[in-house]
C-alpha positions as CSV (number, residue, x, y, z in Angstrom):
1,X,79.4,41.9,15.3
2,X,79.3,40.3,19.0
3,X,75.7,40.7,20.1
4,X,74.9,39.4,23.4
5,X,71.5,38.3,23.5
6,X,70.3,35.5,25.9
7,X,67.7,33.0,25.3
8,X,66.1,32.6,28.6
9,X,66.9,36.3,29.7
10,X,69.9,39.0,29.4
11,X,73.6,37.4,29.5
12,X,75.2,38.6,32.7
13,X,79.2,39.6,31.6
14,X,80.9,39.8,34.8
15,X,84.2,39.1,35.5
16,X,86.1,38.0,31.8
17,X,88.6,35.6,32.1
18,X,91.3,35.9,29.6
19,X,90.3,32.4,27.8
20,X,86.9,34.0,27.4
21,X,88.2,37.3,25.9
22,X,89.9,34.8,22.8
23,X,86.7,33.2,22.8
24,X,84.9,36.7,22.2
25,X,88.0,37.9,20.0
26,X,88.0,34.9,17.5
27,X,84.2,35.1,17.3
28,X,84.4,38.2,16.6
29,X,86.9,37.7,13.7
30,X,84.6,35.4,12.7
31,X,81.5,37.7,11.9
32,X,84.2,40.5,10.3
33,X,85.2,37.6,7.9
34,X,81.3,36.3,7.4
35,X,79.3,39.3,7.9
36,X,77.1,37.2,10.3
37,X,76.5,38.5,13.6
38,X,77.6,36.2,16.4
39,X,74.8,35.9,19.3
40,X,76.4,35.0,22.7
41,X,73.5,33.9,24.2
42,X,75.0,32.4,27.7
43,X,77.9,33.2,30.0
44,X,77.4,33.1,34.0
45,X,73.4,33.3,33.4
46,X,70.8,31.3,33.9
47,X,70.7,27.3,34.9
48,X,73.5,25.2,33.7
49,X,74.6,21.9,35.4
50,X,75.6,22.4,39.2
51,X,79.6,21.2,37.5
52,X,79.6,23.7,34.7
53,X,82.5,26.2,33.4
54,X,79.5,28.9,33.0
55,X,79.5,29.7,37.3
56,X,83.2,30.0,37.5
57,X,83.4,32.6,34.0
58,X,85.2,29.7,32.0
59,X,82.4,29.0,29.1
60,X,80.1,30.7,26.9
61,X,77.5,29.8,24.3
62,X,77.4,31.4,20.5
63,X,74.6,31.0,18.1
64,X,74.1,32.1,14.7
65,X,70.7,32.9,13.2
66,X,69.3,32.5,9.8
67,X,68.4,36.6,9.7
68,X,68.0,39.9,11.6
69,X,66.4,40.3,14.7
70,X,64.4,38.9,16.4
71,X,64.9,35.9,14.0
72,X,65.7,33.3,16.6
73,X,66.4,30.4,14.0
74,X,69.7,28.6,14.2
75,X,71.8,28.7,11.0
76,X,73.3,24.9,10.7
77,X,75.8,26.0,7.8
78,X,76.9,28.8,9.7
79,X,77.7,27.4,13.1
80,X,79.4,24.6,11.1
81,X,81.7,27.4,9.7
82,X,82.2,29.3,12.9
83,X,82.7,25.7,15.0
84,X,85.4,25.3,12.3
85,X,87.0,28.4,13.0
86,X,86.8,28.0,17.0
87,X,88.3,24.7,16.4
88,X,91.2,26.0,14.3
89,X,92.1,29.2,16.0
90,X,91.8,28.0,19.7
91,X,94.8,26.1,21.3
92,X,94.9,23.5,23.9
93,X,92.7,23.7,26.5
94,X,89.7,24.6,24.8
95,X,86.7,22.6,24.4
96,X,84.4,23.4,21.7
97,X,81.2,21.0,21.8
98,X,78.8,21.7,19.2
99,X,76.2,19.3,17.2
100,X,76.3,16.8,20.1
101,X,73.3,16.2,22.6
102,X,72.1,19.6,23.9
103,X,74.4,21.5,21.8
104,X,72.7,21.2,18.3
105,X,71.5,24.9,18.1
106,X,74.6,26.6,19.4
107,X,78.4,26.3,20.3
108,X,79.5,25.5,23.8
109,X,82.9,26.7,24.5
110,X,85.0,26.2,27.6
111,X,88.5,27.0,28.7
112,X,89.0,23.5,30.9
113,X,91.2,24.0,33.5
114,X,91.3,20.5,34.4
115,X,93.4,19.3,31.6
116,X,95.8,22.9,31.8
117,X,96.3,23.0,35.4
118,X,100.2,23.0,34.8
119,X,100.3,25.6,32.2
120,X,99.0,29.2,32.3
121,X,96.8,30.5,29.7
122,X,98.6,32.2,26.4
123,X,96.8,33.8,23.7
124,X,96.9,32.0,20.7
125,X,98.2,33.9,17.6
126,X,96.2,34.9,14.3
């Protein structure tokens, strides 16, 4: 299950780009596969660099904890598994930045437009 649960304060969902909406889908699958509940923990919300995907609807941040609520310990196997799957079921065009410098305790993920500026987002298939 998809809980959305912020760290510093609710998780505003506002406007979902369609990149996002994989993002939520494959986590999803994820957690049906697992039975570990997938935290989103940051979309537009909160303070993020002034450059960031989060302020245009183009990134999110997932967690995974060790138990039930209100456990708010990171599971390291876990997000290893689910970074996996990301990496694996996403296409082109995604980033997925996890156990890197301020992304040890959760996954980043961002649909970069940057590098797909020529070609319009397609659903990858599962």
């Amino acid at each position: 299950m998809l809980r959305f649960r912020g760290i510093r304060g609710d998780v505003r969902v506002g406007f979902l780009e369609a990149p996002i909406v994989e993002v939520l889908n494959q986590a999803a699958i994820w957690s049906a596969r697992y039975g570990s509940d997938v935290i989103v923990t940051s979309m537009n919300d909160h303070d993020h660099t002034s450059r960031s995907l989060h302020y245009k609807n183009l990134a999110v941040d997932l967690q995974v904890f060790k138990g039930p609520p209100p456990n708010t310990s990171p599971s390291k196997p876990a997000l290893v598994l689910l970074d996996q799957h990301l990496r694996g079921a996403l296409g082109l065009g995604f980033d997925v930045v996890f156990d890197s410098p301020g992304h040890y305790n959760h996954i980043h993920i961002e649909w970069d437009i940057r590098q797909r500026k020529s070609e319009p987002w397609r659903p990858t298939t599962t």
